[in-house]
C-alpha positions in Angstrom: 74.1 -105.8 -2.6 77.8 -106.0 -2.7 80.2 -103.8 -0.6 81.4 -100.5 -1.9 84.6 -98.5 -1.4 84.0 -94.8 -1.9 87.1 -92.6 -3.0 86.8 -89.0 -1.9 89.3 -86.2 -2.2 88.6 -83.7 0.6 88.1 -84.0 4.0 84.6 -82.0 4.0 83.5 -84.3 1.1 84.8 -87.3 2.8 82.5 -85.8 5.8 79.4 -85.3 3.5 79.3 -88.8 2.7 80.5 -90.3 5.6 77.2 -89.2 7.0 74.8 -90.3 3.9 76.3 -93.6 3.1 76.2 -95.8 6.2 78.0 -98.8 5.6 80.0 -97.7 3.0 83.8 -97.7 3.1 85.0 -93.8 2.9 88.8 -93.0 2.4 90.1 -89.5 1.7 92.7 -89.5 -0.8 93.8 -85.9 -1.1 93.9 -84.0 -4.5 95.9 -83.9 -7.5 97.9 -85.9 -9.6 100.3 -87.5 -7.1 97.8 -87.8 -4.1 95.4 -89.5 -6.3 97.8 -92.1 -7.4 99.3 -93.1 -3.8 95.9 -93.2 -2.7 94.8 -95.5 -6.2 97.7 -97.9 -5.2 96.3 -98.2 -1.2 92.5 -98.8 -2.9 93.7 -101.9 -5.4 94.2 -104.0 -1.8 91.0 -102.9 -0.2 88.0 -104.8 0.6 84.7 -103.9 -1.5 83.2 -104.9 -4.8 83.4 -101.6 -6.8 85.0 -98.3 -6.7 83.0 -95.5 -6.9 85.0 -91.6 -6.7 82.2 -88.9 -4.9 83.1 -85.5 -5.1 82.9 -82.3 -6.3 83.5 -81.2 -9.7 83.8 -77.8 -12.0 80.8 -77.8 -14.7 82.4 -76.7 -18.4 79.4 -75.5 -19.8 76.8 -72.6 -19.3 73.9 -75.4 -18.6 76.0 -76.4 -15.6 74.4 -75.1 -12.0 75.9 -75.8 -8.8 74.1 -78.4 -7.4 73.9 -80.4 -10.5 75.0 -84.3 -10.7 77.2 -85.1 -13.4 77.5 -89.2 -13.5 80.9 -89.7 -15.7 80.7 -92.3 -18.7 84.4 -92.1 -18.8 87.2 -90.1 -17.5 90.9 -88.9 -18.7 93.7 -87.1 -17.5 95.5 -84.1 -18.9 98.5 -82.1 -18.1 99.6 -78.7 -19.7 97.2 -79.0 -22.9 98.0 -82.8 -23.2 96.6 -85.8 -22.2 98.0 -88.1 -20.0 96.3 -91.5 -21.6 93.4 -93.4 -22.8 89.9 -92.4 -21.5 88.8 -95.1 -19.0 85.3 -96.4 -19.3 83.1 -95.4 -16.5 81.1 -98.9 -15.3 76.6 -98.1 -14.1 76.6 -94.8 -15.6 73.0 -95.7 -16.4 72.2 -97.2 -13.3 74.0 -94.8 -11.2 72.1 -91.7 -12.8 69.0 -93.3 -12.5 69.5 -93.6 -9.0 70.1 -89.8 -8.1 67.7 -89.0 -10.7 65.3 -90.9 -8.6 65.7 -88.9 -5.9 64.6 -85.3 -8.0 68.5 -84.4 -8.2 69.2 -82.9 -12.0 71.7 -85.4 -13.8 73.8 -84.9 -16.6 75.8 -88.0 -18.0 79.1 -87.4 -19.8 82.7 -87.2 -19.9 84.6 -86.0 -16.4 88.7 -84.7 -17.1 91.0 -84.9 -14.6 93.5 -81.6 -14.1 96.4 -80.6 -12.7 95.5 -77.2 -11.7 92.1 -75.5 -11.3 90.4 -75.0 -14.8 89.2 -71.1 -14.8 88.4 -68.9 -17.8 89.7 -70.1 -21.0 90.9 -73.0 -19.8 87.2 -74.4 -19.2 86.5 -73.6 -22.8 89.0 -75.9 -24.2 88.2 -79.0 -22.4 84.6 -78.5 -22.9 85.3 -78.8 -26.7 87.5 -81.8 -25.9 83.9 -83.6 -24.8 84.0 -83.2 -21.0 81.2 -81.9 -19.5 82.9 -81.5 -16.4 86.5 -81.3 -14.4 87.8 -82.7 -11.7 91.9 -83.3 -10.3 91.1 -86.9 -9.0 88.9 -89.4 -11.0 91.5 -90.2 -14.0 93.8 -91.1 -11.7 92.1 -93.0 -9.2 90.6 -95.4 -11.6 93.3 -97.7 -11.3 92.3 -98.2 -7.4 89.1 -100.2 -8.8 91.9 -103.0 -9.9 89.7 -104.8 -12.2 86.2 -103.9 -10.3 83.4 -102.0 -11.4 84.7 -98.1 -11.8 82.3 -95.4 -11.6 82.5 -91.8 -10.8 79.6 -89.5 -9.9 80.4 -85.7 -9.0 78.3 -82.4 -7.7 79.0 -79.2 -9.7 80.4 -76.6 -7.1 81.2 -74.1 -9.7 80.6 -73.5 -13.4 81.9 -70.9 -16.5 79.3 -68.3 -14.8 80.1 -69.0 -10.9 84.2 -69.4 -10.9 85.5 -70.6 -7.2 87.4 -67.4 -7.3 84.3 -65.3 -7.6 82.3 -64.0 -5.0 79.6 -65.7 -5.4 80.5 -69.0 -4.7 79.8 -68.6 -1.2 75.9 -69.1 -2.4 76.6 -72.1 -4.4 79.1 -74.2 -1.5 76.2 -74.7 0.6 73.7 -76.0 -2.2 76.6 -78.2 -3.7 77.4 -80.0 -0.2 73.6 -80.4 0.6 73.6 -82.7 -3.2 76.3 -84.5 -2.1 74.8 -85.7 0.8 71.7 -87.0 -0.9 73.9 -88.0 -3.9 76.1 -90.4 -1.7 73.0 -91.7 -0.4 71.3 -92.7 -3.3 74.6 -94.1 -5.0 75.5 -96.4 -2.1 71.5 -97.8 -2.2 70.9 -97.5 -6.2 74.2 -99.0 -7.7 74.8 -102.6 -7.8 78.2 -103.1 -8.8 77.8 -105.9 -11.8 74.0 -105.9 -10.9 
């Protein structure tokens, strides 16, 4: 198995995987735009055979449940209603989701966006009907860390249309959300095989 150099936003994510993935290299990168692409220019020199971006994410549609996996086919970033380039392939999808899936997780493959600002209400609506299945304010903009590697992106919904991160309720949903990450991060790190 080749090495693998996981990209995580947050420090409790970072945390959450740190502690599943032994052996894997971990690096917090911070969120947004501008964290995401410092941190994307630090990855390109670093050691490891793929990049793979672990993390939360927002679900867009009412089948999303915090707690589910969403394992990206591709990614793309968009700013104020417009977006910021091409979609980026996503490299394993297939492998990758039969890995969590393998460990009784609930997987959805699709398309992850990448935002500038928390998606809420509205908001959520539209870039479902653009074809994501999911947001994030990392992945698009990290892919260019991989430099030529395998890419692949795998996120945990924390909150959906129905359970907003501003809403009450999410206290219910954090802990089920970190408790998939773990297991997620350890089943990616065993199940992919970058170019395998």
């Amino acid at each position: 198995m080749g090495s693998l150099l996981i990209a995580s936003p947050m420090r409790l994510e970072a945390a959450l995987i740190r502690s599943a993935a032994r052996g894997a290299s971990v690096h917090r990168t911070g969120m947004g735009a501008r964290r995401s692409r410092a941190a994307a220019a630090t990855l390109m020199s670093e050691p490891g055979d793929a990049l793979l971006v672990l993390g939360f994410c927002g679900g867009l549609d009412e089948r999303a449940r915090p707690g589910d996996v969403v394992v990206a086919t591709e990614v793309w970033a968009t700013t104020d209603d417009r977006d910021d380039g091409e979609r980026i392939r996503c490299d394993g999808a297939g492998e990758l989701a039969a890995a969590v899936a393998g460990q009784g997780m609930r997987v959805r493959c699709g398309a992850v966006v990448s935002v500038a600002r928390l998606a809420l209400g509205e908001r959520r609506a539209q870039l479902h009907a653009a074809g994501a299945i999911a947001v994030d304010m990392e992945s698009a903009w990290l892919a260019p860390g991989a430099a030529g590697r395998p890419f692949g992106v795998v996120r945990v919904v924390l909150d959906s249309p129905s359970r907003e991160l501003l809403r009450p309720g999410i206290a219910i949903s954090a802990p089920t959300a970190a408790a998939a990450l773990r297991r997620v991060a350890a089943a990616a790190v065993h199940g992919w095989v970058p170019g395998g």
